[in-house]
C-alpha angles and dihedrals in degrees: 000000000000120000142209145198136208131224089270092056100263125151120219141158115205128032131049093242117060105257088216100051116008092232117130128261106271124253089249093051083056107054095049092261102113110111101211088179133255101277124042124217126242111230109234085210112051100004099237127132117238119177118296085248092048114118097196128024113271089225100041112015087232108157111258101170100110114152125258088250130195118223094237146045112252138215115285098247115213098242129021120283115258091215121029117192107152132033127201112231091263086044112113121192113224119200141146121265132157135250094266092052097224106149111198109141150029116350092346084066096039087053088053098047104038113028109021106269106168125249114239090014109111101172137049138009114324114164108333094334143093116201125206117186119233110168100069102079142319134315088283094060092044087055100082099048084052096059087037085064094036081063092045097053089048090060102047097048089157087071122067114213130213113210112204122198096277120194096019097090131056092354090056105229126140139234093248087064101041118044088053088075080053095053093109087056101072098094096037103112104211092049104092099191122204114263094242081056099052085047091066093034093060093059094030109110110191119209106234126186102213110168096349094300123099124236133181114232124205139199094251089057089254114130139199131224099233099170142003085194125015089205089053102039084058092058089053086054090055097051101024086105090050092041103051086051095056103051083046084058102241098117148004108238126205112211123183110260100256124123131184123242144037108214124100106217134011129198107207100220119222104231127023130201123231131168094342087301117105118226124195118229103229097147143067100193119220117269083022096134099009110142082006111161084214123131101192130018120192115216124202129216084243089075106088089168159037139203136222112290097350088151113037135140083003090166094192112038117099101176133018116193115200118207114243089244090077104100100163128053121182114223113272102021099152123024140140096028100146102185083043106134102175145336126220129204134159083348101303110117113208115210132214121212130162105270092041114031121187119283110159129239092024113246101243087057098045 
């Protein structure tokens, strides 16, 4: 029996148009360079053989793309296989595709040969497959297909899912650009990620609004304060040059009177939630309360450090305590407080007066 295939990939054996698909027989087909394996597979329909590569009998168009299955399940591994060559009956193949679902190519045409992905279905979960799809526009048009899987996976907690390397194939992304859509994947137990992912994911920090303050979220569910007020914080951006050479004493800077925020007082709180995982607060960034309105700020012993002019031109504050679990100040964390009466740490109170107002740490000891 000789075979052919069409332009979409499709074995046949009689017609000169694929009887799947309509398309024509490939120019490669044609000319005798088509390599249809070594075994063929027996049809559990119709009986017939059709080539080993072949997703649907050539005489009956019954599905025979079962997946090469272990018997067992095996042990979750800590990063996606490189080369996947068995699933287990709850294993689930995860690849990029696009919206059109025509897998022609890397992981998309593996999907299709070897574990049941459907032709012409771009999206979703078809055999033991998922497809995302990855050639229709940037990381930030992906995104929602990959949150569209992560809640999918959630659901189905009886599946595990192996993530491939999607997008950095054929579309021509790379890591750096995709596992950051992946990031709240990290603690879902049936998502197994690739290893190149989870190496950007360890170092990726993600920016976060929760209650109207802005946080930055990393891998190892610790969390920094970024800014008290955006508005405010945007304001700091604008100045930090001016203001770092002025409490290095290299020039007196002017700034409009406009400072971010209403509220009178904030507790920083010492864990956040965000999306059902829990996040610990170690951090005040640098700029976070800087031309803040607040008179009292409450700091928890979660915070270990503190950033470059977290706290400047904070007009109403008059003391700031630090918790005796901070053990690294950036130079220049307070500066320029002008109602600021008096600062406490590990049990040393630093006093303003007219002629030396608070800057902390000191200079002399940054």
């Amino acid at each position: 029996m000789s075979y052919k295939q069409c332009i979409n990939g499709h074995y046949y054996a009689f017609g000169v148009a694929c009887p799947f698909c309509g398309a024509a027989e490939s120019q490669e087909s044609r000319e005798g360079a088509i390599d249809y394996g070594q075994t063929a597979k027996e049809c559990p329909n119709c009986g017939g053989f059709s080539p080993v590569r072949q997703r649907r009998c050539i005489y009956c168009g019954a599905d025979l793309c079962e997946p090469h299955t272990q018997s067992e399940t095996r042990t979750r591994p800590e990063y996606t296989p490189e080369h996947i060559t068995q699933l287990a009956p709850n294993e689930i193949f995860v690849f990029g595709s696009n919206l059109d679902g025509i897998h022609g190519g890397g992981a998309a045409r593996y999907a299709y040969e070897h574990f049941g992905a459907e032709w012409g279905v771009g999206v979703g979960m078809t055999g033991h497959c998922y497809a995302i799809p990855t050639m229709h526009g940037g990381p930030s048009e992906i995104k929602p297909y990959v949150d569209r899987f992560i809640n999918f996976a959630k659901k189905h907690s009886d599946y595990i899912f192996y993530v491939t390397p999607i997008g950095c194939g054929i579309a021509g992304f790379t890591p750096e650009q995709i596992a950051p859509l992946f990031f709240s994947a990290l603690d879902i137990p049936n998502i197994v990620l690739p290893r190149t992912f989870c190496d950007v994911l360890r170092n990726e920090e993600i920016r976060v609004n929760c209650d109207d303050h802005i946080y930055l979220l990393r891998a190892d569910h610790t969390a920094s304060l970024l800014c008290y007020s955006e508005d405010a914080y945007h304001l700091y951006k604008r100045y930090r040059n001016w203001i770092i050479e002025a409490y290095e004493g290299e020039k007196y800077w002017e700034y409009e009177r406009h400072f971010g925020g209403d509220e009178l007082s904030f507790s920083i709180p010492d864990t956040i939630i965000y999306e059902d995982r829990e996040y610990r607060v170690t951090r005040i960034d640098e700029g976070a309360f800087a031309f803040c309105v607040l008179l009292s700020i409450e700091i928890p012993d979660s915070i270990v450090s503190i950033g470059k002019s977290a706290f400047v031109r904070c007009i109403g504050l008059s003391t700031i305590i630090l918790p005796d679990s901070v053990d690294y100040i950036e130079t220049g964390a307070v500066y320029d407080c002008p109602n600021l009466i008096y600062l406490k740490w590990r049990g040393k109170t630093h006093y303003s007066t007219v002629d030396n107002p608070i800057v902390f740490p000191p200079l002399q000891q940054a």
